[in-house]
N, C-alpha and C positions, 0 to 999 in steps of 0.2 A: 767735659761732661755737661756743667751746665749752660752754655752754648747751645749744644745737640738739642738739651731738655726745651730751651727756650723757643728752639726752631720746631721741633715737634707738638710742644704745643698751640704756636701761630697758626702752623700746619695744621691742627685738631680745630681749632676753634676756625676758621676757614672753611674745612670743610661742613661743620656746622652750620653755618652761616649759608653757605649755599643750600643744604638742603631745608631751611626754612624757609627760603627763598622760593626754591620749587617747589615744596609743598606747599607756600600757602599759592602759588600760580594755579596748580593742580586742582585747588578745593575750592576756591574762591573767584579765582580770574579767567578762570576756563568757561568754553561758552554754556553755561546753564545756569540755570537761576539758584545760586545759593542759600538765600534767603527764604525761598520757597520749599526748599527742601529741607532747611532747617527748623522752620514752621511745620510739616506736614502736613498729613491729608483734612485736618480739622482747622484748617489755618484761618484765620480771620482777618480781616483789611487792618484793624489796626494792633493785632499782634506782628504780620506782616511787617510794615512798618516801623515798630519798636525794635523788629530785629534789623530792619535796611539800616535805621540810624546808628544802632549801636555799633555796630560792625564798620559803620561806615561805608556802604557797599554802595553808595550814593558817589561816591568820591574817585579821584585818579587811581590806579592802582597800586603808582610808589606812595600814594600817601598812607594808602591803609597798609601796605608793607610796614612802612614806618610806625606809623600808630600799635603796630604789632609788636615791633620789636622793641615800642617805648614801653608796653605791656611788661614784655620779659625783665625789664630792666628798672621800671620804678613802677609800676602797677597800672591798674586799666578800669574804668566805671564803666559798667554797662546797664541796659535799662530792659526789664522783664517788667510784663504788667503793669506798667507806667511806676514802675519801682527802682529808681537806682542803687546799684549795687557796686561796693568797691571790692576790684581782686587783687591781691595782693602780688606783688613779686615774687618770684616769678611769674607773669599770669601766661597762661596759655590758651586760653581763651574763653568761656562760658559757656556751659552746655544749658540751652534753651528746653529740652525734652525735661532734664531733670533737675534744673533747678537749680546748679548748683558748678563754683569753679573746674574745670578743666585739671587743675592742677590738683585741687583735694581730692576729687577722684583719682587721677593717677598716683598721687602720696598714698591712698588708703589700698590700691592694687600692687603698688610695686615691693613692697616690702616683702606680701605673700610669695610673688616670683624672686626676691634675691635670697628667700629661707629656704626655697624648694631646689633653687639652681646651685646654692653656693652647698645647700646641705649633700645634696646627689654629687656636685663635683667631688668634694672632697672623698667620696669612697670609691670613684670609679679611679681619681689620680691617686690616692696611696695604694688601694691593692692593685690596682693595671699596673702602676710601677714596679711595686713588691716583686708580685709575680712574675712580670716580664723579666725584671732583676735575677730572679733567681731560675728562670730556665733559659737564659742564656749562661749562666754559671754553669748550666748542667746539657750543655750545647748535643745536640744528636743521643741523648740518651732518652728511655721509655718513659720520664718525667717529662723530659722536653716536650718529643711529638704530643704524648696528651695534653699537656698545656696549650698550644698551638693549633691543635684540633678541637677542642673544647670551647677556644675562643672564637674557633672559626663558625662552629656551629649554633652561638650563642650570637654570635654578629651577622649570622643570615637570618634571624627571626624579627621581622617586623617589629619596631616598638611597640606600637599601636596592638598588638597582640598580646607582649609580654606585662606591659600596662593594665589589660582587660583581666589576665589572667590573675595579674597579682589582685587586681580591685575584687574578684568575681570567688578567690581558693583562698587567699592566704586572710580570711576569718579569724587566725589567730591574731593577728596583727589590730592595734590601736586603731579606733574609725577617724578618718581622713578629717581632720578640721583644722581651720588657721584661730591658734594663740597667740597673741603678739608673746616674742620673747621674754618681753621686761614685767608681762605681765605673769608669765606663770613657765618657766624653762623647757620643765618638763611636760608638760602639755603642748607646749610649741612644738618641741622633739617627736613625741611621740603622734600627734597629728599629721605631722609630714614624714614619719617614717614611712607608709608605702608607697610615697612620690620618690621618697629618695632611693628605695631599693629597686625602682624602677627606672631608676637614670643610672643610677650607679651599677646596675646588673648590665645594662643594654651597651654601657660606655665601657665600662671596665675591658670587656673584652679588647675591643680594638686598643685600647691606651696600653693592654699585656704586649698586644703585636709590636707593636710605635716600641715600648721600652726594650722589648729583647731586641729588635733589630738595630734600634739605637745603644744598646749596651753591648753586643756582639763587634760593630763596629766599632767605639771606645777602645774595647780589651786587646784589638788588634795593632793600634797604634801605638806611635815609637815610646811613648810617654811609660804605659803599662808596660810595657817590654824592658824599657830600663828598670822602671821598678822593680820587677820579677828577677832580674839582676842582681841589684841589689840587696838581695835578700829580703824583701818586705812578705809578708806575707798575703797570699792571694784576696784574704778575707778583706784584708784593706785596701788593695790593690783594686776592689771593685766598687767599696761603698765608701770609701773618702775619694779615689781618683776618679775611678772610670763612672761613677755616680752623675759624679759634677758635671763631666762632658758630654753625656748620654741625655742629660736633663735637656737641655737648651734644645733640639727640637723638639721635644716633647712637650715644653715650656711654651714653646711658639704654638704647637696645633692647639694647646691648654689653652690660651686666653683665646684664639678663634672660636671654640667650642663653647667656651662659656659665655661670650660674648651674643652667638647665635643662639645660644638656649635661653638666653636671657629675652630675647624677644619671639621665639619661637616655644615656651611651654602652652600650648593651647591644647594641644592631647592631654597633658598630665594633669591640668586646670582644668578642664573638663570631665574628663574620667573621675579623677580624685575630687570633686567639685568644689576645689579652692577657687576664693575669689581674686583671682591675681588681671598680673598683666594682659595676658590675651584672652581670657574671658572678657573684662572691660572692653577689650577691642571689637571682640566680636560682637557683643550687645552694643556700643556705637555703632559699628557698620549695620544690623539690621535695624535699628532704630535712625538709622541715617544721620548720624548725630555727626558732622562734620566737624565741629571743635574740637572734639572729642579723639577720632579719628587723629587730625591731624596734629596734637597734643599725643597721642601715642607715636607718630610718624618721628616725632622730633626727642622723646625720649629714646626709643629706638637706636636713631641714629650717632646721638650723642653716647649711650653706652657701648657702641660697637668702635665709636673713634675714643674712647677714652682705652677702653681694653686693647685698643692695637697700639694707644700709647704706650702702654705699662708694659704688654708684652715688647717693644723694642726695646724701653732702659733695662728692662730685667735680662734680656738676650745679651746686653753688654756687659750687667754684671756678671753674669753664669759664666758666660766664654771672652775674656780682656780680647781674644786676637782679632773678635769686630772692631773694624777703623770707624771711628766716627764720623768720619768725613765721607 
């Protein structure tokens, strides 16, 4: 096992590595003026220039690679308005529009998206579970089909609709603000309750579908068949065995999901007008803020290779009979 772990995370940090690689090629090394666009349209000759030096943009391209990745790793001085400034490690690079690290921006955006993602996952995975669990217990009966038809019809409606609808009717509900947790719980909670009833309504369905069909097949193998033998009863028969083995693909589409929402809430950030991850991105991109940009490209990509790490050791421990080799 820790073998496997060691190998998966060379493999994680690898492919990290290369997409910082390409993304700074993309932003920086590609034929257009970087420097000018990170300046804009009020640029001046020697703001111009305070951004070519700091960057380095004057220089070979593995160098400023390097000077990049010395950034991430013990920090980086850059120079605004004949001002040097030191960023800290990790740095990810300096945004020239506003003033200010790359990184504290993204520390002050990402926490809004891991309260909004991890809060919505966690109701679409216990009740999609719940429920799929228990109309597969109740296989072909008038319970069943409506469960099944209810999900079907909740998971052909646009998010982006069911999102509007919740922002525009449900008035009862708390108004939409980011508290930091430590700072007040229940304010944190209740500020992202109608993001979260909006991931959690939109997902839920399909996670119902994912668990009955993963729980139908379960109950049908040799494992539950001896049990049912055995004498055990049915009630355990499905939420201590057939539970365990019905989880793991459910477990695997789980971290793909969360991983993809983690860099994709720009609807619900939007709508709900939390200040999170892809709001941040979108105001870099129309502000041209290429640091910035590309400091979102590279958390991004690191949260979607950490999540496929987690979900593979966890897929070993749910189900032993993955070989690790």
């Amino acid at each position: 096992m820790l073998f496997y772990i060691l190998r998966r995370v060379i493999s994680a940090i690898s492919v990290v590595i290369v997409t910082v690689v390409c993304s700074f090629l993309l932003f920086f090394a590609a034929p257009h003026d970087p420097a000018g666009v990170i300046c804009g349209p009020k640029c001046t000759p020697e703001r111009l220039k305070d951004i070519t030096n700091s960057l380095n943009l004057d220089q070979p391209v593995v160098e400023q690679i390097g000077l990049y990745f010395k950034g991430i790793v013990v920090g980086r001085d850059y120079t605004a308005g004949g001002v040097t400034r030191h960023c800290d490690a990790p740095c990810l690079g300096y945004s020239y529009i506003l003033g200010v690290p790359v990184t504290d921006l993204l520390a002050r955006a990402v926490p809004v998206t891991l309260s909004i993602v991890i809060g919505g996952a966690t109701i679409y995975l216990v009740f999609g579970v719940l429920i799929g669990t228990i109309a597969a217990r109740v296989r072909g009966t008038t319970l069943d089909k409506a469960t099944v038809g209810t999900s079907l019809v909740i998971g052909s409606v646009p998010y982006f609709i069911v999102a509007l609808v919740i922002a525009l009717y449900a008035t009862f509900l708390p108004k939409s603000q980011y508290v930091s947790f430590f700072d007040n719980p229940i304010q944190w909670a209740g500020g992202l309750l109608a993001a979260w009833l909006c991931l959690g309504l939109t997902n839920s369905a399909q996670y119902t579908r994912y668990s009955r069909a993963s729980m139908i097949e379960a109950l049908g193998q040799d494992f539950a068949r001896t049990a049912r033998s055995k004498g055990i009863s049915e009630r355990r028969v499905v939420y201590r065995h057939g539970l365990r083995a019905a989880m793991t693909p459910v477990i695997t589409i789980f971290g793909v999901d969360v991983a993809y929402q983690l860099v994709n809430t720009i609807f619900t950030e939007r709508i709900f007008q939390l200040p999170g991850l892809g709001t941040r991105i979108i105001n870099a991109f129309n502000q041209y803020d290429l640091p910035v940009l590309m400091g979102g490209v590279i958390v991004g990509a690191t949260v979607l290779v950490v999540m496929n790490l987690v979900v593979d050791i966890l897929y070993t421990v749910l189900d032993p009979r993955v070989r690790l080799g």
